[in-house]
C-alpha positions in Angstrom: 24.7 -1.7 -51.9 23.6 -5.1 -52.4 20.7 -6.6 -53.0 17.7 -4.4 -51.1 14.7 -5.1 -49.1 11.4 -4.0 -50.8 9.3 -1.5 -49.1 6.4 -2.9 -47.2 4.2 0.4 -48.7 5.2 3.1 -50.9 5.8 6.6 -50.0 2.7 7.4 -52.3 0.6 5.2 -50.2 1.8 7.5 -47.2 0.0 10.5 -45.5 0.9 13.5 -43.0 -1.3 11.5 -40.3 1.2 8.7 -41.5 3.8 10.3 -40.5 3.1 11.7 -37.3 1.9 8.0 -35.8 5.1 6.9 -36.6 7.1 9.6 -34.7 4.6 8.7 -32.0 4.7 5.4 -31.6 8.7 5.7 -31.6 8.2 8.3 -29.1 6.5 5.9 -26.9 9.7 3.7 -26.5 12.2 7.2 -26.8 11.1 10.6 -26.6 14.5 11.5 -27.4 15.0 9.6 -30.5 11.3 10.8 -31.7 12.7 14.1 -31.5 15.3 13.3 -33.8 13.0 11.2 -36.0 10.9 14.7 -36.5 13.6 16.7 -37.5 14.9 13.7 -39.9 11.1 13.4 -41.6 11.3 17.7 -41.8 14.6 17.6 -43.5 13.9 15.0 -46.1 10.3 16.6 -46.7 10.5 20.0 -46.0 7.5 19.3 -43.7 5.2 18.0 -46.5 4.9 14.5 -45.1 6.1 11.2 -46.0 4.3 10.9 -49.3 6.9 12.9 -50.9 9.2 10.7 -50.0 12.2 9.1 -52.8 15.1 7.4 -53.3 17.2 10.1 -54.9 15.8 12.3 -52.3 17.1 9.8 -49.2 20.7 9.2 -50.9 21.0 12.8 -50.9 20.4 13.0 -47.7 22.4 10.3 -46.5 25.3 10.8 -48.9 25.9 14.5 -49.0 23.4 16.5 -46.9 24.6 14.8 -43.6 28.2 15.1 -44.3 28.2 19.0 -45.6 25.3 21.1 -44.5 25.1 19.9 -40.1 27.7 22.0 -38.2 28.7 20.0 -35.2 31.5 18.2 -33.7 30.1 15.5 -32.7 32.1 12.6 -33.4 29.8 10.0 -35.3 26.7 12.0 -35.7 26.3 10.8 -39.5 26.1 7.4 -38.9 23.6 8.0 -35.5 21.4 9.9 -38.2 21.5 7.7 -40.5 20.3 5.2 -37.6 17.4 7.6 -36.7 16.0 7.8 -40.3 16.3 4.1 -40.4 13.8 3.1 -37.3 11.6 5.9 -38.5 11.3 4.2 -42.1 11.0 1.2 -40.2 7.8 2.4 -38.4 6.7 3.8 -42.2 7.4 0.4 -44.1 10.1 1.9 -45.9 12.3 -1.1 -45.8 14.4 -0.8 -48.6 15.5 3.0 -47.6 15.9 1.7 -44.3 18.2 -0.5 -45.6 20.1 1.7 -47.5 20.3 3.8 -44.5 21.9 0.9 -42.5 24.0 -0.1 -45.7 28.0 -0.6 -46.3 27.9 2.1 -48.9 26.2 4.5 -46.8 28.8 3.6 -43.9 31.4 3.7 -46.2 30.5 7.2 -47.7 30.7 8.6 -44.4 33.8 7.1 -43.5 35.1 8.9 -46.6 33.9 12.1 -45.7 35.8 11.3 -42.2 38.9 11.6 -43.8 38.2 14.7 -46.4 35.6 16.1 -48.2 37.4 15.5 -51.6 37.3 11.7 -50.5 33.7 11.8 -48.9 32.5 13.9 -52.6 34.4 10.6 -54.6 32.4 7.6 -52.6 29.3 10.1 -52.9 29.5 9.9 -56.6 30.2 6.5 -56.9 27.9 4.9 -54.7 25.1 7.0 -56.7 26.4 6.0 -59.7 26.0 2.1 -58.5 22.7 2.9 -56.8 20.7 2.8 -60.8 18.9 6.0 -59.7 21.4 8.3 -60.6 20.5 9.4 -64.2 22.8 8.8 -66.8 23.9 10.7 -69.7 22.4 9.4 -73.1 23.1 9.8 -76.6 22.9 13.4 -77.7 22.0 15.1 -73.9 24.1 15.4 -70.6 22.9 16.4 -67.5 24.1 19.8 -66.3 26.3 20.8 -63.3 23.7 23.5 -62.7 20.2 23.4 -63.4 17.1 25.5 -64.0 13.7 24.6 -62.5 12.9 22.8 -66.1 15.7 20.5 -66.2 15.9 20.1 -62.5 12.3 18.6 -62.5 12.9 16.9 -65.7 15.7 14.7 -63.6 13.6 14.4 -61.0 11.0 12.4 -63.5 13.7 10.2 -64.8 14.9 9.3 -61.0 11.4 8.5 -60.0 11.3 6.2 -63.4 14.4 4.7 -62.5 13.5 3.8 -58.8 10.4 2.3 -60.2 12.0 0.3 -62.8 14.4 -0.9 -59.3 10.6 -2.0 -57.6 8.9 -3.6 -60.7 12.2 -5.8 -61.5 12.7 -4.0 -64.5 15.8 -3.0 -63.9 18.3 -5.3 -61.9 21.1 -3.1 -60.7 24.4 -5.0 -61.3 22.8 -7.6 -63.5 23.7 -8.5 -67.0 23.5 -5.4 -69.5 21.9 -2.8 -66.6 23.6 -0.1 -67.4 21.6 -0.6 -70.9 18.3 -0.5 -69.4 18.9 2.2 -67.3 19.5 4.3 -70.1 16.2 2.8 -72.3 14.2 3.8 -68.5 15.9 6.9 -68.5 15.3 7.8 -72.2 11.6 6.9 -72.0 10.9 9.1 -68.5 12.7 12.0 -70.4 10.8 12.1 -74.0 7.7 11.1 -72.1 4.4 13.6 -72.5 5.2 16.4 -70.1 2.5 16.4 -66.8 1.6 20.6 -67.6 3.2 21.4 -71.0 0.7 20.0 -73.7 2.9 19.2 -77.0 5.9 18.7 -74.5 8.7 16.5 -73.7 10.6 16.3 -70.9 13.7 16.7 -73.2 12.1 19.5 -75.2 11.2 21.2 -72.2 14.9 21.5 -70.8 16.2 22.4 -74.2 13.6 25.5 -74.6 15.0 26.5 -71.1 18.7 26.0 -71.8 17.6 28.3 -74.9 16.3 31.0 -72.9 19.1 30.9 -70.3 21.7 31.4 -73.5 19.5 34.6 -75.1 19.5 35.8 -71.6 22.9 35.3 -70.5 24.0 37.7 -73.6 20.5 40.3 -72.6 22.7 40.8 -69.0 25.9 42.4 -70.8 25.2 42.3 -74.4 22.1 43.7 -76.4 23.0 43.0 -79.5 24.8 39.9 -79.1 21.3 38.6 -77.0 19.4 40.0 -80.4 21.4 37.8 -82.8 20.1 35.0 -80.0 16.9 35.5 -80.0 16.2 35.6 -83.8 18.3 32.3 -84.1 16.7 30.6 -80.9 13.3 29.0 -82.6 15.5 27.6 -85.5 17.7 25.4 -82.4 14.2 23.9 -81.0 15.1 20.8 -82.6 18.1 19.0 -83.6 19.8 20.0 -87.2 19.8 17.5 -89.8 22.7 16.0 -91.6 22.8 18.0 -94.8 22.4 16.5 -97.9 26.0 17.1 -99.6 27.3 15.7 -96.8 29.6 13.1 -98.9 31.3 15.9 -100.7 31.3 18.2 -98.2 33.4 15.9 -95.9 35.7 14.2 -98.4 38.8 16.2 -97.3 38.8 14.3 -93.9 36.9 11.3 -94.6 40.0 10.9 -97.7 42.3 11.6 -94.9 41.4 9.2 -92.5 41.3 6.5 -94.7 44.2 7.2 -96.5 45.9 7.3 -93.4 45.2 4.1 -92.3 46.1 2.9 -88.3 49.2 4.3 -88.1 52.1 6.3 -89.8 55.6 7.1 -88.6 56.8 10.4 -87.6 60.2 12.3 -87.9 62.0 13.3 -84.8 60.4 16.8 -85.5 57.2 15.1 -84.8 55.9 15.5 -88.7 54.4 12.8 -91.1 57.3 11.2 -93.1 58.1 13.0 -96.2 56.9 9.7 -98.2 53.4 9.5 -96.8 53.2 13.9 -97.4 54.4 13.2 -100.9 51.4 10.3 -101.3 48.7 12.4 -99.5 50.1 16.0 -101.4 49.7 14.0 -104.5 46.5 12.2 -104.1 44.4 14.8 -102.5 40.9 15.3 -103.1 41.3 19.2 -103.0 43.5 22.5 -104.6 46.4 23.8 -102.1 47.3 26.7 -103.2 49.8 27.0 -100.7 51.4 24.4 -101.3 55.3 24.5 -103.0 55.8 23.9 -106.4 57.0 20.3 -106.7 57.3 17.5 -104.3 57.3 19.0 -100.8 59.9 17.6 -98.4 58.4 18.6 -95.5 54.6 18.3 -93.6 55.4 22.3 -94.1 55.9 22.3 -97.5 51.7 20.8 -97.8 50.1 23.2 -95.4 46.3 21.9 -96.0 47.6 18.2 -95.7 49.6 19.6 -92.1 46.4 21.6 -91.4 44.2 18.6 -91.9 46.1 16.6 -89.9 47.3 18.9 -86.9 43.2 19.2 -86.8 42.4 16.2 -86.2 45.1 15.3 -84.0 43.8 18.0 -81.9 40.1 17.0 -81.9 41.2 13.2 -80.8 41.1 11.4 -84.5 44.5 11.0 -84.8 46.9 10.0 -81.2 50.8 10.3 -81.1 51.9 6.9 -79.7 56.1 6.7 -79.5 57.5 7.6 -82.9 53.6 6.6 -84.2 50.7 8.6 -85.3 47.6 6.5 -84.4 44.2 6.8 -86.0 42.0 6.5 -82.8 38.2 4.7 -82.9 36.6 8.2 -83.3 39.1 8.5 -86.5 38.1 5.3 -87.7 34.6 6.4 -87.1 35.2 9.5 -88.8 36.2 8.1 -92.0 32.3 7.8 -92.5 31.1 11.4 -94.0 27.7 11.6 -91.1 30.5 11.0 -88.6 33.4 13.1 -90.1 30.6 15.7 -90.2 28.9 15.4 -86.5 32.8 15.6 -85.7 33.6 19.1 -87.5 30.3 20.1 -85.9 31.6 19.4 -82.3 34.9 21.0 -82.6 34.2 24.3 -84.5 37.0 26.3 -82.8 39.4 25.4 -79.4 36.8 26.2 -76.3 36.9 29.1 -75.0 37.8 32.4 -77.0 38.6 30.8 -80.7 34.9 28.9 -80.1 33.2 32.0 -78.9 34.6 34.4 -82.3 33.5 31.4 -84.3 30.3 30.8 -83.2 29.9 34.9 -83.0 31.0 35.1 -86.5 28.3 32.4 -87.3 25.4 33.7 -86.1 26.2 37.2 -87.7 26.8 35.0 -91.2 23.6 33.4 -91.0 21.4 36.6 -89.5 22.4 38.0 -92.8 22.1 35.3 -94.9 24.9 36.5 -97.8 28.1 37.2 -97.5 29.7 39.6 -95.3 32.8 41.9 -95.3 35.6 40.4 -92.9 36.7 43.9 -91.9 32.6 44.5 -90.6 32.6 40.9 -89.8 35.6 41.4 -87.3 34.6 44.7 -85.9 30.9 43.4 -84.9 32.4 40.5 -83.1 35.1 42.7 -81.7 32.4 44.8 -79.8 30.3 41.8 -78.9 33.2 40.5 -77.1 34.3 43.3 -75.3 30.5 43.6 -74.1 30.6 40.4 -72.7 34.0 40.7 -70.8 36.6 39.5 -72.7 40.1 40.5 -72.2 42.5 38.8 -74.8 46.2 41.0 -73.6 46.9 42.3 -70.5 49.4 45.5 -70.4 50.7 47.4 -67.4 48.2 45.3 -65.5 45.4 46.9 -67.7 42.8 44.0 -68.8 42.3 44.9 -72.7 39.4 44.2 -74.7 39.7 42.4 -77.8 40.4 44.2 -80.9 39.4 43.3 -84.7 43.0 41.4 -84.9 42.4 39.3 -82.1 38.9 38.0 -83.6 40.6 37.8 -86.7 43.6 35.9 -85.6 41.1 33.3 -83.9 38.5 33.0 -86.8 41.6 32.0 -89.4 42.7 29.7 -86.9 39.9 27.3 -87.4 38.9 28.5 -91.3 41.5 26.6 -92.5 39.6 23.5 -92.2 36.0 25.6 -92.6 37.3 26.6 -96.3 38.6 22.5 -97.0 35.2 21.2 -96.3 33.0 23.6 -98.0 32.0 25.3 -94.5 32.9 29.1 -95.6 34.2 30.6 -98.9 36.0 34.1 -99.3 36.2 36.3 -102.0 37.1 39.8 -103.4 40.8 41.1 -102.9 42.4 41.5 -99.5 40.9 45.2 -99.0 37.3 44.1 -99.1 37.7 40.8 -98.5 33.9 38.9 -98.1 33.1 35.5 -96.2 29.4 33.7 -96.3 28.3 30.2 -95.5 27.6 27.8 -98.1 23.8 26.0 -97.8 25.9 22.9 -96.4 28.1 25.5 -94.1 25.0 27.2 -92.9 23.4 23.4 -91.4 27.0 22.8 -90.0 27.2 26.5 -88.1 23.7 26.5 -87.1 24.0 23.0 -85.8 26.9 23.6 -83.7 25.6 26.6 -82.1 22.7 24.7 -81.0 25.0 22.3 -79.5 27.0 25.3 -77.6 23.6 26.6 -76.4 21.4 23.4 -76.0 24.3 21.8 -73.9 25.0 21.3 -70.1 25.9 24.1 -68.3 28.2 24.1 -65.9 28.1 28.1 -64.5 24.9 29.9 -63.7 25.8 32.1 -66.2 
């Protein structure tokens, strides 16, 4: 947008009496465009007066409440809006919303929105992504595309520390290492005391919420699926530590990954090249007792070592490039146990149903706290499932709910790599065949969860 006027006042500074001289003195020149200048002030207010005021409230206005929410025809009306708001803001001492209002980016925005939505929505998100009050994602928390009151108030705080920042001089947008200081502003606004919650943070106070919209989204369909929640919900409060065999734990892939080095060749087939299998199947850190007696000739022939690596492939460590296998920067990364670690905990299953069994399967594991039968194991989740709407096969045009083979079929899919780092062990014969979590397994389970239920949602339910 360029480099902004400062505001004359500030909208705090501002009253209802403020407001209503200003519509009258514009009234004095144009009765018309005061009329319009009232219904701009009741739009961005709600009829609370100028003092309420911001910038994230103005851009909105301007950049997506204009373009989506008036129904008329008339050809131009944004930009004759956006006019009207800017002489009243004028008359307020608003100068630097004014000038956003008479801005390139807010012309240009509605010049996009001219020509589609899906073109007006892009230039909406970038030019509030350039403005420095949208708030960015940090380390460890993402915003949601759907909020509750907690977090939408929470980014409400961080945009009012962010346009503050844009006042003071703290922040520079467009300057040399912005970006950077955006996200110290926004990190301070969001673990800052909370204004009603004593004890709170901003941050803490969206993740209790985020908590009580997970419990509650299983209380709708599924009671004891919402039970298992709720007994597990003051244990994700905060953020699960490391644990301490970490080192051990993740040697499989950390061995892996640096074994591997940047790059191997593949076969036409797509496989590692029998040489490097014969290398890895002989110098790995673990027992395969899969594998085929002798040296195998084939990825096949070394099913933890084609486990381990299809896994990692699949979770972005490891990137097919030509008749390459690349170790990407999060594979390089991963090499370090803490990493290798925080990566198993992020990719506990494929998203969707195999992460849903998993995590299902997990908070049954640790609500017991020993080890539990597969065949109970399976049936629980089974009937959890079903409850909450799954449908894994469809037949005759009947939507079927998952049975104890489909939970079973998605649970082995990702215990291969559970069972190689120590996550989950099995024992006892294949008719009563028992699973638990180890003490490292249980802070790797417990710790992913809380990432599945303390994260951004993106449905309201």
């Amino acid at each position: 947008m360029g480099e902004l006027a400062q505001n004359c006042r500030e909208p705090f500074e501002l009253s209802v009496a403020d407001g209503e001289e200003a519509i009258g003195r514009i009234g004095e020149r144009d009765a018309g465009l005061a009329g319009e200048a009232s219904h701009v002030l009741e739009s961005l207010t709600w009829g609370e007066g100028p003092q309420v005021l911001r910038q994230a409230g103005v851009q909105d206005w301007l950049w997506y409440v204009l373009a989506t929410k008036y129904l008329t025809d008339e050809v131009g009306y944004m930009g004759r809006l956006a006019e009207v708001a800017a002489v009243l803001f004028d008359e307020l001492g608003l100068c630097r919303y004014a000038a956003i209002c008479r801005s390139d980016t807010t012309r240009g925005v509605h010049a996009a929105f001219d020509e589609s939505n899906a073109a007006g929505l892009g230039a909406m998100r970038k030019a509030k992504d350039v403005s420095g009050i949208e708030p960015p994602d940090l380390d460890g928390f993402e915003w949601g595309a759907v909020m509750g009151y907690a977090e939408s108030t929470a980014r409400s705080a961080v945009e009012d520390a962010l346009e503050a920042a844009i006042v003071s001089g703290r922040l520079v947008v467009g300057g040399r290492g912005w970006r950077r200081i955006q996200a110290e502003i926004a990190a301070e606004a969001l673990d800052g005391d909370h204004p009603v919650e004593p004890g709170q943070s901003w941050r803490t106070a969206v993740v209790t919420e985020r908590l009580q919209q997970w419990v509650d989204g299983a209380e709708r369909r599924c009671e004891p699926l919402a039970a298992l929640r709720g007994r597990l919900a003051n244990r994700l409060l905060h953020p699960v530590g490391v644990p301490a065999g970490v080192g051990s734990m993740m040697l499989p892939v950390t061995w892996f990954l640096t074994s591997f080095g940047d790059e191997q060749p593949l076969t036409q087939a797509g496989y590692l090249s029998p040489a490097v299998v014969g290398r890895f199947h002989a110098e790995r850190p673990w027992d395969d007792p899969w594998a085929s007696e002798g040296l195998p000739r084939t990825e096949i022939d070394a099913p933890m070592v084609h486990q381990l690596r299809s896994w990692l492939q699949s979770v972005g460590a490891l990137r097919k490039h030509n008749k390459t296998l690349r170790r990407t920067k999060l594979g390089a990364a991963a090499a370090a146990p803490d990493e290798a670690w925080r990566l198993l905990v992020s990719n506990l299953g494929e998203p969707g149903w195999d992460r849903f069994v998993v995590e299902c399967c997990g908070l049954v594991m640790l609500d017991r706290a020993g080890a539990v039968t597969a065949r109970a194991l399976f049936a629980d989740v089974a009937a959890m499932a079903a409850d909450m709407g799954w449908a894994t096969s469809e037949s005759g045009g009947q939507r079927q709910p998952p049975g104890e083979r489909e939970v079973a079929r998605a649970f082995h899919g990702s215990s291969q790599v559970l069972r190689l780092c120590g996550v989950v062990a099995e024992s006892g014969d294949w008719r009563e065949r028992r699973v638990e979590l180890s003490v490292e397994g249980e802070a790797t389970v417990l710790a992913a969860i809380r990432l599945s239920a303390t994260g951004p949602r993106t449905a309201p339910w």
